[in-house]
C-alpha positions as CSV (number, residue, x, y, z in Angstrom):
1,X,4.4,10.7,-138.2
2,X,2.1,11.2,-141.4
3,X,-0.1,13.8,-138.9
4,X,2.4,15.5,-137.5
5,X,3.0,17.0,-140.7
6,X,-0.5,17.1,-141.7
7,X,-3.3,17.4,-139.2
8,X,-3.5,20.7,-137.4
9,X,-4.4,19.4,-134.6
10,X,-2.0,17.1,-134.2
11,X,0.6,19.8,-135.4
12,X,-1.0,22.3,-132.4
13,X,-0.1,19.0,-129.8
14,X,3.4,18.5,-130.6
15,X,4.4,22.1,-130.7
16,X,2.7,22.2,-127.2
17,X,4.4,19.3,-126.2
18,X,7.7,20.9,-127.4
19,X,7.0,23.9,-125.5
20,X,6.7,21.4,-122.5
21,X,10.3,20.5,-122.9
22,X,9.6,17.0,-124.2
23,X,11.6,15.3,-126.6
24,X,10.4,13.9,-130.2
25,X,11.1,10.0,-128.9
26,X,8.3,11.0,-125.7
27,X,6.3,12.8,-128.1
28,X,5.8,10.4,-130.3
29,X,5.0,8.2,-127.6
30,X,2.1,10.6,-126.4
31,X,1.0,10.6,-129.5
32,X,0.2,7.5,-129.9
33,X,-1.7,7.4,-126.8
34,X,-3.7,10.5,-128.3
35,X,-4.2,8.7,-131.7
36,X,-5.4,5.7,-129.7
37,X,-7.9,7.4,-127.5
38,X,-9.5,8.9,-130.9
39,X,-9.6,5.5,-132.5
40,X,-10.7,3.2,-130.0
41,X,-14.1,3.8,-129.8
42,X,-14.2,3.7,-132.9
43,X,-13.4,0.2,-133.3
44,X,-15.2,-0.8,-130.5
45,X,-18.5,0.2,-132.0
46,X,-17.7,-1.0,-135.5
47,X,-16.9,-4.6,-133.3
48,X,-20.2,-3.8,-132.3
49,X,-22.4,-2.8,-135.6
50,X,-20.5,-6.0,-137.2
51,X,-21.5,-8.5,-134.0
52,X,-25.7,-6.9,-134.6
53,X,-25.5,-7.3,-138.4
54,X,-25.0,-11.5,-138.2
């Protein structure tokens, strides 16, 4: 919610999404997804850089 006021990127998705017809309730759903596919890999390698440092 914080990013779609914020982030131009994210701001750029939901007014594409909107364009798309979709309601706030199923955009904030894709959103999620997109935050999620940013962040993951993310994690994953700090899990990663944490397991090689003990």
């Amino acid at each position: 919610m914080v990013r779609m006021r914020s982030d131009a990127r994210t701001r750029e998705y939901v007014s594409t999404r909107t364009g798309e017809g979709l309601s706030k309730k199923e955009i904030h759903r894709c959103l999620k997804r997109y935050i999620v596919r940013e962040l993951y890999p993310l994690i994953l390698f700090d899990l990663a850089d944490s397991a090689r440092a003990t």
